[in-house]
PASEBA-1860 file (N, C-alpha, C; in nm, 3 decimals):
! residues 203
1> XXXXXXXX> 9.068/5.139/8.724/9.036/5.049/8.614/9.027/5.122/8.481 ~ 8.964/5.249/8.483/8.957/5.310/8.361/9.102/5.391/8.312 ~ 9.181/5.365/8.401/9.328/5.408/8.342/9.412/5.297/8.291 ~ 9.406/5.145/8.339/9.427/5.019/8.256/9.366/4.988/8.143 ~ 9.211/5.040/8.114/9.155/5.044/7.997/9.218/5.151/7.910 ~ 9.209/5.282/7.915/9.277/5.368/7.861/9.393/5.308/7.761 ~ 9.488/5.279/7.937/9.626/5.224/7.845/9.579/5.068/7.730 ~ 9.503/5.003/7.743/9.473/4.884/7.644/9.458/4.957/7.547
9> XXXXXXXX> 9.297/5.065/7.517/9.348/5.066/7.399/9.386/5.212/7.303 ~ 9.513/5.239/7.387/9.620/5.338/7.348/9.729/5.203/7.276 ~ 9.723/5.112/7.353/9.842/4.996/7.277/9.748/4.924/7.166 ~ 9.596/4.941/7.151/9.589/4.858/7.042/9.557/4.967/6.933 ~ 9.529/5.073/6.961/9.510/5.224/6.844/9.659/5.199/6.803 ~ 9.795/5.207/6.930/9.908/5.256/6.848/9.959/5.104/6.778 ~ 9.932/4.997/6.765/9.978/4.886/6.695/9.857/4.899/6.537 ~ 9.783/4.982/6.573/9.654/5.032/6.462/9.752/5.112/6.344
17> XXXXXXXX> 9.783/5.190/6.422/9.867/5.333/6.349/9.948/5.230/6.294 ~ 10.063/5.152/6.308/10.159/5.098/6.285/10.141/5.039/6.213 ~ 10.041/4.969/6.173/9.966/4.893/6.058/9.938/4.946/5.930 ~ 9.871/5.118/5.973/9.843/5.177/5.866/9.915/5.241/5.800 ~ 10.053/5.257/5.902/10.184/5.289/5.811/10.241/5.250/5.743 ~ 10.255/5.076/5.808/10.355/4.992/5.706/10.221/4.984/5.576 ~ 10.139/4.933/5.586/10.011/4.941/5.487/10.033/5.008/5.339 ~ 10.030/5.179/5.422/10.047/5.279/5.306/10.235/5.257/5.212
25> XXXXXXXX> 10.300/5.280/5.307/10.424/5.244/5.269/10.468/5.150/5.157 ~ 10.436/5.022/5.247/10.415/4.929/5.119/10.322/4.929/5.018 ~ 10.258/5.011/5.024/10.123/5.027/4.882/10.217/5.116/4.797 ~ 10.253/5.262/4.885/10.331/5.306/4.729/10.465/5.261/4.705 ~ 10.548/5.226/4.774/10.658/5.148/4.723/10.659/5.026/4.617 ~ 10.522/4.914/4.647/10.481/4.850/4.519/10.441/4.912/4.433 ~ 10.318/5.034/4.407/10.313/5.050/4.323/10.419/5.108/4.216 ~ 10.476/5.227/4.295/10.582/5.267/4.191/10.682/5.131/4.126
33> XXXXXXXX> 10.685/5.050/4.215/10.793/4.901/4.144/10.695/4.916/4.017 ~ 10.525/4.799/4.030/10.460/4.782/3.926/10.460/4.899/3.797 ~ 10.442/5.004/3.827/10.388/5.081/3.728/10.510/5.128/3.667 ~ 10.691/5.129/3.722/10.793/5.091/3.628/10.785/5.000/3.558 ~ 10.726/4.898/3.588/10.699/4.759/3.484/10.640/4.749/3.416 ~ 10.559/4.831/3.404/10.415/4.829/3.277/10.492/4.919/3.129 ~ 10.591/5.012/3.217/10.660/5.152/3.108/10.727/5.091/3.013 ~ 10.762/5.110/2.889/10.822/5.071/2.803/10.788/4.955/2.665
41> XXXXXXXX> 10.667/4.948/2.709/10.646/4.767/2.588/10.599/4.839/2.490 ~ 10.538/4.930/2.479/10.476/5.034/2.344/10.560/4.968/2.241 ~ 10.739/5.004/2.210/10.795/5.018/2.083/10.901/4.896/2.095 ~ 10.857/4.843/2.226/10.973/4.751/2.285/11.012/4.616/2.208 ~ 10.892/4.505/2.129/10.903/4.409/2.065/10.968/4.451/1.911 ~ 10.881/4.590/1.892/10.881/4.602/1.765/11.043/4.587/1.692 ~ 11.150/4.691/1.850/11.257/4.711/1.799/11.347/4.590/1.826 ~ 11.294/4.493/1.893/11.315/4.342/1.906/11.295/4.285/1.749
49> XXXXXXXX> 11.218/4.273/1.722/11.157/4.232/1.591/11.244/4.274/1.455 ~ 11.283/4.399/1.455/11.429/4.466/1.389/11.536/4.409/1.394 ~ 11.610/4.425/1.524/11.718/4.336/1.566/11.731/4.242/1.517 ~ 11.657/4.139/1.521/11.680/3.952/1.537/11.653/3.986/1.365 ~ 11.563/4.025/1.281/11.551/4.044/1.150/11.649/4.059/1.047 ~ 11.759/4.166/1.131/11.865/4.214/1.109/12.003/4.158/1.143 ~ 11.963/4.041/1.215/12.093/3.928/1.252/12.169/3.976/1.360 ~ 12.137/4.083/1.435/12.188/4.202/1.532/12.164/4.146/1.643
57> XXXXXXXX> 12.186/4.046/1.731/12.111/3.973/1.848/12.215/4.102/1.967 ~ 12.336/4.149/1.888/12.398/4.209/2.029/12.359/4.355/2.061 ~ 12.285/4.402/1.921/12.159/4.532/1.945/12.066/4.473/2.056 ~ 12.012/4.349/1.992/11.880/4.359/2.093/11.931/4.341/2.225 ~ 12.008/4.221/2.247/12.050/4.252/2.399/12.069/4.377/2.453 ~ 12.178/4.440/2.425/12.168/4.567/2.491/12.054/4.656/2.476 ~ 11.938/4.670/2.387/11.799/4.737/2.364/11.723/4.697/2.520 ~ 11.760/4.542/2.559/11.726/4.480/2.719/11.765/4.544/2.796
65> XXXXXXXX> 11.875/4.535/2.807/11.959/4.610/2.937/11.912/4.734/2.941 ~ 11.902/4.830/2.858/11.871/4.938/2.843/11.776/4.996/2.920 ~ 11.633/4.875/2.898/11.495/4.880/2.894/11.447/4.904/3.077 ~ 11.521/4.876/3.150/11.469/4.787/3.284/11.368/4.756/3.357 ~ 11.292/4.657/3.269/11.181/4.621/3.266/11.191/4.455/3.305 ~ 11.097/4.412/3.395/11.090/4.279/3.331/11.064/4.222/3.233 ~ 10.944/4.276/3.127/10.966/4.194/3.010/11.133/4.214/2.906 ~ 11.161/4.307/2.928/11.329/4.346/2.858/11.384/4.212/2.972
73> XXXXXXXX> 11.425/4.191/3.093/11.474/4.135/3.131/11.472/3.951/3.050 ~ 11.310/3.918/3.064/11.303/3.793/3.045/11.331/3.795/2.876 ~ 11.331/3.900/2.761/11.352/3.919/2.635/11.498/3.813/2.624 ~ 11.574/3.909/2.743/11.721/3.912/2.708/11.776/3.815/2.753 ~ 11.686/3.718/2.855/11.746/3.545/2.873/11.720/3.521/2.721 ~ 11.570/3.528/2.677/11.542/3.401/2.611/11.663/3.428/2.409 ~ 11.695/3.583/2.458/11.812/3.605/2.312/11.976/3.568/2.368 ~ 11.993/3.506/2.523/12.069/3.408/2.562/12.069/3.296/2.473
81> XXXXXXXX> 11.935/3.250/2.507/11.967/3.120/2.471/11.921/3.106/2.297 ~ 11.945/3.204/2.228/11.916/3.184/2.073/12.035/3.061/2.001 ~ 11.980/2.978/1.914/12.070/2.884/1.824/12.025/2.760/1.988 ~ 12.045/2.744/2.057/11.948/2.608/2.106/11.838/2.631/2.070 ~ 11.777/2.479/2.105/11.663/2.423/2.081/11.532/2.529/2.130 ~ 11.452/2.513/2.057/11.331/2.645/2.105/11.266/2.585/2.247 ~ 11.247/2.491/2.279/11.183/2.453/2.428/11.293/2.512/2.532 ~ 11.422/2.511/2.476/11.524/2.545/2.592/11.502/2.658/2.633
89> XXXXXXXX> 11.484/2.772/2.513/11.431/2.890/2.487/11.320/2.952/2.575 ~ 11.223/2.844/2.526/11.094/2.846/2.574/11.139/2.872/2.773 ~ 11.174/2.743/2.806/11.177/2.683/2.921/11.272/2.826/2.983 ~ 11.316/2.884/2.901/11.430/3.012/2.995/11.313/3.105/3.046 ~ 11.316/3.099/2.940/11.199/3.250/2.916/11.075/3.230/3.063 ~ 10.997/3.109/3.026/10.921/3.092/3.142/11.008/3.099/3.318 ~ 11.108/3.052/3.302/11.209/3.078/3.423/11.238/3.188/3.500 ~ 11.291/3.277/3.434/11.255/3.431/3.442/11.186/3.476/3.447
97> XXXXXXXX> 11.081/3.485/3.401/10.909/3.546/3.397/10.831/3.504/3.567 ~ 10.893/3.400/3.614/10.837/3.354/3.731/10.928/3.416/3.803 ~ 11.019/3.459/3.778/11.143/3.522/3.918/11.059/3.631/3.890 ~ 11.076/3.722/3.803/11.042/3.878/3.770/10.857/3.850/3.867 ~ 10.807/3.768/3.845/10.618/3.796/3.917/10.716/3.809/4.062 ~ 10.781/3.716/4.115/10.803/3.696/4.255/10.819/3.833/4.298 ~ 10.925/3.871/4.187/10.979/4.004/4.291/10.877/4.121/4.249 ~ 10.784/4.122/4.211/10.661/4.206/4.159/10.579/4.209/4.303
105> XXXXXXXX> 10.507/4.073/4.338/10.443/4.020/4.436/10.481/4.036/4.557 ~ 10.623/4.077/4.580/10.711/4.085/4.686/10.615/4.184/4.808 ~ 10.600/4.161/4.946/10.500/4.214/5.024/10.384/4.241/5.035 ~ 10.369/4.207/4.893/10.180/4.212/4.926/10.116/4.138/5.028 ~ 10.166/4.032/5.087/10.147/3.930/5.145/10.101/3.985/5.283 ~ 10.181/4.117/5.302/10.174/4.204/5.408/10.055/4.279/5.410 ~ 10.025/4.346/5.266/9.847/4.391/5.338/9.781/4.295/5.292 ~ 9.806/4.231/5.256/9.702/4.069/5.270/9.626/4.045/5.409
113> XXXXXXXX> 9.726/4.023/5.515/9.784/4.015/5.664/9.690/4.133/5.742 ~ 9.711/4.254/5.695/9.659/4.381/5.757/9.554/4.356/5.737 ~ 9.511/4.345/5.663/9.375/4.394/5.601/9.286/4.275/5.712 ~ 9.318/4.133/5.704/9.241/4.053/5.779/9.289/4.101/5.945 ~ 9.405/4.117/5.989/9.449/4.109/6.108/9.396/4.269/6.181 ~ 9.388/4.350/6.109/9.369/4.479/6.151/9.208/4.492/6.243 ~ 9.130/4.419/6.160/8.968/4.429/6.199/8.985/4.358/6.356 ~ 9.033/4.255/6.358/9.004/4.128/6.441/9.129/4.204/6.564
121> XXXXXXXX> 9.207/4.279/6.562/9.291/4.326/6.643/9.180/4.463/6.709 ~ 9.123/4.529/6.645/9.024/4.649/6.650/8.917/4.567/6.728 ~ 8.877/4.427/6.682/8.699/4.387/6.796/8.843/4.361/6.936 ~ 8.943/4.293/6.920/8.962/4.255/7.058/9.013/4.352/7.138 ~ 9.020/4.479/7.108/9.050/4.574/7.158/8.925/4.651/7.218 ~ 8.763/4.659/7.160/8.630/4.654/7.191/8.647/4.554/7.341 ~ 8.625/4.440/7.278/8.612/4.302/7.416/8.695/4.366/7.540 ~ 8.792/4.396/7.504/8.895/4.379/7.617/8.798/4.544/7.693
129> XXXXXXXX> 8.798/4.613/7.620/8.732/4.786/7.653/8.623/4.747/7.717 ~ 8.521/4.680/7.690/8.407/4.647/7.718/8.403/4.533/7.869 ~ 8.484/4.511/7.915/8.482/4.369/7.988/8.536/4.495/8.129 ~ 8.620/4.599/8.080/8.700/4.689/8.210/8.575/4.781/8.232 ~ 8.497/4.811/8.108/8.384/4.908/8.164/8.262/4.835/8.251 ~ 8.232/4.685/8.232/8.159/4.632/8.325/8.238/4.595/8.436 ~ 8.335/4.574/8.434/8.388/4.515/8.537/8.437/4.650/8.676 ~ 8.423/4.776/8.630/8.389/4.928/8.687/8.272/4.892/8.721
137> XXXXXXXX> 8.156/4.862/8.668/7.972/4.846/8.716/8.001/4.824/8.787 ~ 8.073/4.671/8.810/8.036/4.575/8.891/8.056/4.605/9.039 ~ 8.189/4.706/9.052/8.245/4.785/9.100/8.174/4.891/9.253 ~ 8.071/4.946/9.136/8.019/5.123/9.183/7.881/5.065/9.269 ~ 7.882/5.146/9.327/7.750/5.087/9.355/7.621/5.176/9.327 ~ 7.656/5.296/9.243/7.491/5.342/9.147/7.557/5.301/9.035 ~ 7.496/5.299/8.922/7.485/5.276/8.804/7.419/5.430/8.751 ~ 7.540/5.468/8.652/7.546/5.564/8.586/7.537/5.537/8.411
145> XXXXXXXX> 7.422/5.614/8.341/7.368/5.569/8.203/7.491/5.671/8.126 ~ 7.565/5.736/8.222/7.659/5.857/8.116/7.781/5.817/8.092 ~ 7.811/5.697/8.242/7.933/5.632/8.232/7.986/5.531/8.189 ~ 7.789/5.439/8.122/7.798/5.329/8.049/7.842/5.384/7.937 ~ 7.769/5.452/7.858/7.797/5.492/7.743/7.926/5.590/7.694 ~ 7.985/5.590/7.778/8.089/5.676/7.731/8.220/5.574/7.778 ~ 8.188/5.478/7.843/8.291/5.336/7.798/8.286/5.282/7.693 ~ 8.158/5.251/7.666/8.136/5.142/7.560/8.169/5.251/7.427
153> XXXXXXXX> 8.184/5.353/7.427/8.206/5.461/7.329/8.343/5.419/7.300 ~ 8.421/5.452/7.362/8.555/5.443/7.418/8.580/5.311/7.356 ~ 8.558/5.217/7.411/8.590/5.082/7.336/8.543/5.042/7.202 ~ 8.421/5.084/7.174/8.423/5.069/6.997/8.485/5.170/6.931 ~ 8.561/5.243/6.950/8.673/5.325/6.881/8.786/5.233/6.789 ~ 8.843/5.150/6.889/8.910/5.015/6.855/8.860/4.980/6.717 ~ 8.686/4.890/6.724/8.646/4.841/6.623/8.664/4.938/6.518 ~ 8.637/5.038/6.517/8.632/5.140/6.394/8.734/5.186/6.317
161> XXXXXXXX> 8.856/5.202/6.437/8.984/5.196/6.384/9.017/5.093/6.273 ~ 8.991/4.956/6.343/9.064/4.815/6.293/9.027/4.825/6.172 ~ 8.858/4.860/6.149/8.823/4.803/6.022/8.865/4.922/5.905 ~ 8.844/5.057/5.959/8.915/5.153/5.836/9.029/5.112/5.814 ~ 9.116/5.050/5.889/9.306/5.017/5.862/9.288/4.878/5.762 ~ 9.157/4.766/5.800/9.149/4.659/5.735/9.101/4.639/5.603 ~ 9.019/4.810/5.609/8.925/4.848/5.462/9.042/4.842/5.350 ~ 9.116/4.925/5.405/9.207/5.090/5.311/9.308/4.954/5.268
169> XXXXXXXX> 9.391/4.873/5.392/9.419/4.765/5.307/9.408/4.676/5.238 ~ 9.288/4.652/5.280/9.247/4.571/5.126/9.178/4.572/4.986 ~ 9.176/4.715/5.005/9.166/4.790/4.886/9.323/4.772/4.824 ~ 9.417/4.861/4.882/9.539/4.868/4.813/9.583/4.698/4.735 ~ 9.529/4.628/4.861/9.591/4.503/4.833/9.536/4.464/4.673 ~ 9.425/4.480/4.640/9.347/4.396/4.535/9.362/4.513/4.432 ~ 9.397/4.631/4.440/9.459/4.720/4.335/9.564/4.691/4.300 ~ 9.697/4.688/4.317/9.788/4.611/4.332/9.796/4.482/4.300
177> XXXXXXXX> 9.712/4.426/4.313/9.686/4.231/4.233/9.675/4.261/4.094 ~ 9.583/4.394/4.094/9.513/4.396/3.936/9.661/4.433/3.817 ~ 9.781/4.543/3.889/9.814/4.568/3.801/9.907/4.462/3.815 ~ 9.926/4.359/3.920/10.052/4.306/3.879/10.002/4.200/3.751 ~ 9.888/4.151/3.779/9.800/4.113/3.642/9.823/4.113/3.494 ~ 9.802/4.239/3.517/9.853/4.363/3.405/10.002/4.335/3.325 ~ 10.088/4.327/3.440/10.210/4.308/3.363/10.213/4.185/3.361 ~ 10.202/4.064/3.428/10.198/3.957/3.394/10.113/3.918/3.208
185> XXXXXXXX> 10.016/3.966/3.196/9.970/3.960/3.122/10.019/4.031/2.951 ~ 10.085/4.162/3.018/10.179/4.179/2.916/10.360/4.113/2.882 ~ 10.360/4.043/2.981/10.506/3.945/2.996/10.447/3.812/2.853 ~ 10.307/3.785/2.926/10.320/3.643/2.827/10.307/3.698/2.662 ~ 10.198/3.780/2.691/10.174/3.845/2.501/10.337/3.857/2.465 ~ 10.438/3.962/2.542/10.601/3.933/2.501/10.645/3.818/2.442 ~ 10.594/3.736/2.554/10.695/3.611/2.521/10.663/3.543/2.408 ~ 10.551/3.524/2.349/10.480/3.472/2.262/10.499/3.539/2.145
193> XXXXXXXX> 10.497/3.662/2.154/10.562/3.748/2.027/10.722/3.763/1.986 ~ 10.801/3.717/2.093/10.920/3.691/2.111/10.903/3.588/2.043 ~ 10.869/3.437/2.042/10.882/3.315/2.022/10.842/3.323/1.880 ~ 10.736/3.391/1.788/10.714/3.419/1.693/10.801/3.500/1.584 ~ 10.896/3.575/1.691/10.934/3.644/1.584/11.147/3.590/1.543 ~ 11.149/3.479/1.640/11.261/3.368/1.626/11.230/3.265/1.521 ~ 11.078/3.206/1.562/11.008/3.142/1.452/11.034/3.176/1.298 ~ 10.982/3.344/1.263/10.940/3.370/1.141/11.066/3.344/1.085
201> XXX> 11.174/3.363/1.058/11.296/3.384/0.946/11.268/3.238/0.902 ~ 11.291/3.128/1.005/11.316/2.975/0.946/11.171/2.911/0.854 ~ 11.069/2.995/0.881/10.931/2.961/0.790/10.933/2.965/0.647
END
C-alpha cells in the first residue's frame, strides 16, 4: 500500500512541477511582451505632434511602423483613417486598442488557472495520502506512532507543494495585471492626445 501511495503522490508532485514550469514560463514570456510595450511613448506623441503639424502624415506613419509598440500600432490605424469623420477615427482607434489588450492578456488566463488549481490539486493529493496511510492501520495489527507520522508527513508534502506553486502564481498573475494596466492606461492618454492633436490645426 505504501508503494501505491508513493506512486500517487510522485504523479501529483510531478503534475506540481509541471505547473510551476508552465507558470514561470509564461510569467517571463508575458512579461518581456508587456514591458516591450511600455518602451517608447517618452518622445513618441511628441514626434506625432510634429508630423501631422507639418502636413507629413507619411513621416508619422512610418515613425509607427518603426515604433513596435502598441500604442505606435493603434497611432497608425487612427493616421489611416485621417480626412474621415473623427468618430470613424475615434471608432478605429478604439478597435485596435482592444486587439493590442487581447494579445497583451494573452495566457494569463493560465496562471489565473494555476494559481487556483495548484492548491486544490496539492489537498487532494494529502486526502488521497492520508486515506492509504489509514487504510495500512487498518491493516497492521500494532499501531505504530512513527509510522503514523511519517505518512501523514508524506502526504502533506502535496499540500505544501500545491500552495507554494498556487502562491508564486498568483503573485505573477496580479503583477502582470498591474503592468498590463499600465500600458493600457498609457494607450488611452495616446489616444486622447492623438485626437487632440488632429483637433488643434482646425481650432
Amino acid at each position: 500500500m505504501s508503494g501505491e501511495y508513493s506512486m500517487t503522490s510522485l504523479i501529483v508532485m510531478s503534475l506540481l512541477f509541471i505547473f510551476s514550469f508552465t507558470a514561470i514560463y509564461v510569467f517571463i514570456e508575458r512579461l518581456m511582451t508587456i514591458q516591450k510595450a511600455l518602451k517608447g511613448k517618452k518622445d513618441f506623441m511628441q514626434k506625432i505632434n510634429d508630423f501631422v503639424l507639418e502636413g507629413n502624415l507619411n513621416g508619422a506613419k512610418e515613425h509607427c511602423k518603426s515604433s513596435h509598440n502598441p500604442i505606435a500600432r493603434m497611432i497608425e490605424k487612427g493616421l489611416q483613417r485621417v480626412g474621415k469623420p473623427m468618430k470613424d477615427i475615434t471608432t478605429s482607434i478604439e478597435n485596435i486598442g482592444k486587439l493590442e489588450i487581447s494579445k497583451l492578456e494573452r495566457r494569463l488566463s493560465m496562471l489565473a488557472t494555476i494559481s487556483g488549481v495548484a492548491p486544490m490539486l496539492g489537498f487532494l493529493g494529502t486526502v488521497l495520502g492520508m486515506v492509504k496511510v489509514f487504510q495500512n492501520m487498518s491493516k497492521e495489527k500494532t499501531f505504530e506512532i512513527a509510522s503514523l507520522s511519517g505518512g501523514i508527513m508524506e502526504a502533506m508534502i502535496t499540500t505544501v507543494g500545491g500552495l507554494i506553486v498556487g502562491i508564486v502564481a498568483y503573485v505573477a498573475y496580479n503583477y502582470l495585471v498591474s503592468k498590463v494596466d499600465k500600458v493600457i492606461h498609457n494607450m488611452e492618454g495616446a489616444s486622447i492626445e492623438f485626437i487632440d492633436i488632429l483637433e488643434a490645426p482646425g481650432k
